[in-house]
C-alpha positions as CSV (number, residue, x, y, z in Angstrom):
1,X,54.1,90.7,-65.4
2,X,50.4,90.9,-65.9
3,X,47.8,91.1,-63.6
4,X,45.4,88.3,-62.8
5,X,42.0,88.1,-61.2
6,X,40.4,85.3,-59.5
7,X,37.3,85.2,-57.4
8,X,35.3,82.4,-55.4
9,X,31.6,82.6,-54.7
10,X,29.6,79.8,-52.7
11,X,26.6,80.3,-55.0
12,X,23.9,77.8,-53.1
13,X,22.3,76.8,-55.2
14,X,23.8,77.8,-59.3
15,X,19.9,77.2,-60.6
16,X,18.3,79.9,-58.1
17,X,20.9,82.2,-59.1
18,X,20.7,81.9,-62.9
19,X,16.8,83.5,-61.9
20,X,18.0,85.9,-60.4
21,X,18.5,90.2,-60.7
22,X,21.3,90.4,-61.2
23,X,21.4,86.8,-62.7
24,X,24.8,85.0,-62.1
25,X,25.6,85.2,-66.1
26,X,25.1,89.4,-65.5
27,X,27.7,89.1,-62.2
28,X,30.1,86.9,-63.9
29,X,30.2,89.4,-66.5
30,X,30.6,92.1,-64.8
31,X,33.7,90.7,-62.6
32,X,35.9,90.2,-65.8
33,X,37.9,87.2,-64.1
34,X,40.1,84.9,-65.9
35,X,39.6,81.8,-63.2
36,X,35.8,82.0,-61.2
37,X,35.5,79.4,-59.0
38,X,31.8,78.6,-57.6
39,X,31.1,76.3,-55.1
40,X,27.6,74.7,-53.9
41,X,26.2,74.2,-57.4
42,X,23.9,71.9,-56.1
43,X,23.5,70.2,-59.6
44,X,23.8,67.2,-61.7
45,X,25.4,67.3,-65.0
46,X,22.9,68.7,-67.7
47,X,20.7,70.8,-65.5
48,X,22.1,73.9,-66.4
49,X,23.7,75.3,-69.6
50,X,26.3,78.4,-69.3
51,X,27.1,80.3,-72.1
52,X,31.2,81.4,-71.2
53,X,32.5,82.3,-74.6
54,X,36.3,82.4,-73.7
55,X,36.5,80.3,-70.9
56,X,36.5,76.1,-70.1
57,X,34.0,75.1,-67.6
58,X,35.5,72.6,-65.6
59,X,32.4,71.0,-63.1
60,X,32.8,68.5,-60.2
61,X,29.2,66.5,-59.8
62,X,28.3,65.1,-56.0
63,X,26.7,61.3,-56.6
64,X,24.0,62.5,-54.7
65,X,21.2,65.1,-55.9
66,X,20.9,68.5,-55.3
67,X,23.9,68.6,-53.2
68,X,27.1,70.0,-52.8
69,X,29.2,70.7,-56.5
70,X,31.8,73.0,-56.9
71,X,33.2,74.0,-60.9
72,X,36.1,76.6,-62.2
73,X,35.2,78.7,-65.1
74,X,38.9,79.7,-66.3
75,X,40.5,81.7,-69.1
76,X,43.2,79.2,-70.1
77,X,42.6,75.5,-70.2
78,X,43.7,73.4,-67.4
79,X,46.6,70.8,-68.0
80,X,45.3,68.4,-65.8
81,X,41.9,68.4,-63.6
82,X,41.8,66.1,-60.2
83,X,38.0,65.9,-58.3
84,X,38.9,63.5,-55.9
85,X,41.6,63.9,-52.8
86,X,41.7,60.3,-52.1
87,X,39.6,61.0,-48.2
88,X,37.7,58.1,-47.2
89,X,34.9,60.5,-46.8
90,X,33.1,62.8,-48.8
91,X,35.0,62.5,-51.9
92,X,32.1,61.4,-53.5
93,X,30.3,64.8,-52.8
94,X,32.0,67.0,-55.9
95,X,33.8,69.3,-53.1
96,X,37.1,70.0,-55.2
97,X,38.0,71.0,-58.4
98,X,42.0,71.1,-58.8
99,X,43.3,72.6,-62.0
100,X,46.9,72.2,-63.4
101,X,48.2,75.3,-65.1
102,X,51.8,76.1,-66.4
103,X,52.4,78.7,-63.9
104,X,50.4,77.0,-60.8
105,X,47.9,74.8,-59.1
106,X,44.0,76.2,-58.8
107,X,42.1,74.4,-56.3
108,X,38.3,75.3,-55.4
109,X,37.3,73.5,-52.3
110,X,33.8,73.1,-50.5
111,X,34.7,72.1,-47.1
112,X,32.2,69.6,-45.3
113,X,30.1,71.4,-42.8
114,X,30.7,69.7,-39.6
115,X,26.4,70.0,-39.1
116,X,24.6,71.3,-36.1
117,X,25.4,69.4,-32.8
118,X,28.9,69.5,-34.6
119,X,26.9,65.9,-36.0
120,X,29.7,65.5,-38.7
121,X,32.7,66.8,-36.9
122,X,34.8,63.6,-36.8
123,X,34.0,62.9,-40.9
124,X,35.1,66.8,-41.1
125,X,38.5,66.3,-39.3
126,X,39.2,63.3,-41.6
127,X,38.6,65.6,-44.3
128,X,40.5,68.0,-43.2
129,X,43.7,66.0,-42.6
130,X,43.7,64.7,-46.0
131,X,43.1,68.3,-47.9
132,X,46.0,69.5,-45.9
133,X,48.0,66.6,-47.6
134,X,47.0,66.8,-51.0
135,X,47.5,70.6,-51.1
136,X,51.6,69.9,-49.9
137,X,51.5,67.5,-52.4
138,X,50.3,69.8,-55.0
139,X,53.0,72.7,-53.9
140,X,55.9,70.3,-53.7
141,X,55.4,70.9,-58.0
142,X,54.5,74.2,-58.0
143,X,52.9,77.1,-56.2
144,X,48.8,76.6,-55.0
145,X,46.3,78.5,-54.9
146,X,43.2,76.9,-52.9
147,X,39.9,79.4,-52.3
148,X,36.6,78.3,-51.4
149,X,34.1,78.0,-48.4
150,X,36.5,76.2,-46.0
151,X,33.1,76.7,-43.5
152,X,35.2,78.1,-40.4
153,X,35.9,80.8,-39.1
154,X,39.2,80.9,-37.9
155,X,39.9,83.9,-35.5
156,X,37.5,85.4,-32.8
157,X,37.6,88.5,-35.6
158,X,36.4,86.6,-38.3
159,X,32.7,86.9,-36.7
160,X,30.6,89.0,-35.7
161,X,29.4,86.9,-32.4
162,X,32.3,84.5,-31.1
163,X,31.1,84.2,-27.7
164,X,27.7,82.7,-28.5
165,X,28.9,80.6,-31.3
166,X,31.7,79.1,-29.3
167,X,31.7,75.0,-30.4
168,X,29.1,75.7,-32.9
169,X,29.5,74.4,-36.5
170,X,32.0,76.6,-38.3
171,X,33.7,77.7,-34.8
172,X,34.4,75.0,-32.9
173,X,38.1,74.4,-31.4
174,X,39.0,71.8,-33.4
175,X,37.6,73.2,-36.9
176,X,39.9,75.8,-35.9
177,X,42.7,73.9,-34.9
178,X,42.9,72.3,-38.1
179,X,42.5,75.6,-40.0
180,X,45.2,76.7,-38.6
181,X,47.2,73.6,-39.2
182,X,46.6,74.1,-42.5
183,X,48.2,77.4,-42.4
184,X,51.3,76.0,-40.6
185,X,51.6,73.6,-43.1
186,X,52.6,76.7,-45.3
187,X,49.7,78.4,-46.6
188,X,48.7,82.1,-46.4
189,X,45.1,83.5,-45.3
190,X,45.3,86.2,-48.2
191,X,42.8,88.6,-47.3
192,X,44.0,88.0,-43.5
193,X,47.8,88.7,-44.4
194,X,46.4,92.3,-45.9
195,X,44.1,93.3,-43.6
196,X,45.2,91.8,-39.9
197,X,43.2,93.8,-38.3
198,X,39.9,94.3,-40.0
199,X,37.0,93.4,-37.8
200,X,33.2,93.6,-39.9
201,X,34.9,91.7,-42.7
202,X,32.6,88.7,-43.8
203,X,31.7,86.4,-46.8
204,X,28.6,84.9,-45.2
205,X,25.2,85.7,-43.6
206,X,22.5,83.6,-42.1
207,X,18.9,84.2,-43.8
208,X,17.5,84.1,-40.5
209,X,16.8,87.9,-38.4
210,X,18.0,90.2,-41.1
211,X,21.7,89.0,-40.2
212,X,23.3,90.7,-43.7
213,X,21.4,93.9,-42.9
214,X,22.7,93.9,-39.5
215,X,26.2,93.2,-40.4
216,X,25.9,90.3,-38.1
217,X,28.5,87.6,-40.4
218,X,31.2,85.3,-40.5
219,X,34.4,85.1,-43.4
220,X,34.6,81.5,-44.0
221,X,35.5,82.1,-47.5
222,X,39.1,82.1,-48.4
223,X,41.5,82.5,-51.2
224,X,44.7,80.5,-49.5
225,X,48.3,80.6,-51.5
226,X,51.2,78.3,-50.8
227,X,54.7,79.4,-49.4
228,X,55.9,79.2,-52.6
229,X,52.8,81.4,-54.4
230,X,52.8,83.8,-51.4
231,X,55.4,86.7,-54.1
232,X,52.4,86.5,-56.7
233,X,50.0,87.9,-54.4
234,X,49.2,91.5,-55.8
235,X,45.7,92.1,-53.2
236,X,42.5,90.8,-51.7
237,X,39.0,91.7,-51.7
238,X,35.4,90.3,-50.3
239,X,32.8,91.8,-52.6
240,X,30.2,92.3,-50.1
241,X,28.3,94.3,-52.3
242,X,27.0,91.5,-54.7
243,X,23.7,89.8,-53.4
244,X,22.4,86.9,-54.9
245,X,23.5,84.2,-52.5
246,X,24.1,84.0,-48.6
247,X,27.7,84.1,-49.5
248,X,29.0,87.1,-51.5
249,X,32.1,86.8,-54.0
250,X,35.7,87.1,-52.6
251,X,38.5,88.3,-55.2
252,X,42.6,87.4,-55.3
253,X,44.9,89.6,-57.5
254,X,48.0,87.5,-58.5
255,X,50.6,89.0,-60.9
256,X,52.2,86.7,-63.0
């Protein structure tokens, strides 16, 4: 059995982050993983060159500019990449990159924000319905592992202010409804699973009134692992200390 380490960071924006101290290639270092998963790369293919000695860079693009992306940066070369779910909405906005190893499915996910005035709730649910699908499709072969910025928060202690941001974007009923169908549909909230009862945990902070600094956040990053994947799970950590986005990093341990 060995040790693995994976870790998810919504970067937004991979450019901005390249500039800056600590630069993204200095973090990425420094973590040592053998599958990073990034998600808002906000870039088209060509605009940025990493150099990941040791690892495949696996990207998925959005059609439209400046918008959206997610890519996997892993160890051991996939057997098989899917970037589309088959939704009839927003699989044309590089929101998943699905990886095929030996051992299991790796699938980084940038869930549609439902928008304020909850705007793009209905495309969202859609969404939503179909990514639960495709990921019991995927675990009906073999054990899943999906992590990303699923952009809810799914329990009244996953924020730091439930009562004011009651059917706003990211905490509305039904966003977290269908998280939590998701999880009956046999998938485990990692770092949830660990820590049950660990308020002041979060994985993202507005810009706005010194919210980070304040502690004022919500954990809508998630590493998620099939029934099937749930024995592999070794532990879970949100890196809170890393700055560089208005997400920070969060970390699975899996032993394999």
């Amino acid at each position: 059995m060995a040790t693995r380490k994976f870790i998810s960071w919504n970067v937004n924006g991979l450019r901005a982050v390249i500039k800056k101290t600590p630069s993204f290639q200095e973090i990425f270092d420094s973590l040592d993983a053998d599958i990073f998963a990034i998600q808002e790369t906000k870039l088209q293919e060509g605009q940025v060159t990493l150099d990941l000695p040791g690892y495949t860079q696996t990207w998925s693009y959005a059609e439209r500019k400046g918008y959206s992306g997610t890519a996997v940066f892993s160890r051991q070369e996939p057997l098989q990449v899917i970037r589309e779910i088959g939704s009839p909405v927003a699989d044309d906005e590089g929101r998943v990159c699905a990886l095929e190893f030996p051992e299991l499915w790796f699938v980084d996910v940038y869930t549609p924000n439902s928008k304020q005035g909850l705007a793009r709730l209905d495309e969202r649910m859609v969404w939503d319905e179909r990514y639960r699908t495709f990921l019991q499709e995927l675990a009906q072969d073999k054990p899943v592992i999906t992590c990303g910025d699923f952009n809810v928060a799914h329990e009244e202690i996953d924020l730091a202010n439930p009562d004011t941001n009651h059917e706003n974007a990211g905490f509305s009923d039904a966003e977290r409804e269908s998280f939590t169908k998701l999880l009956e549909a046999g998938f485990h909230d990692t770092f949830r699973e660990e820590h049950p009862d660990l308020a002041g945990a979060y994985s993202w902070w507005s810009y706005r009134m010194r919210a980070r600094a304040r502690g004022i956040g919500w954990r809508i990053d998630y590493f998620l692992v099939s029934d099937n994947g749930k024995g592999l799970v070794k532990s879970t950590a949100i890196l809170d200390s890393i700055m560089g986005s208005d997400h920070c990093p969060v970390e699975l341990d899996i032993e394999l």
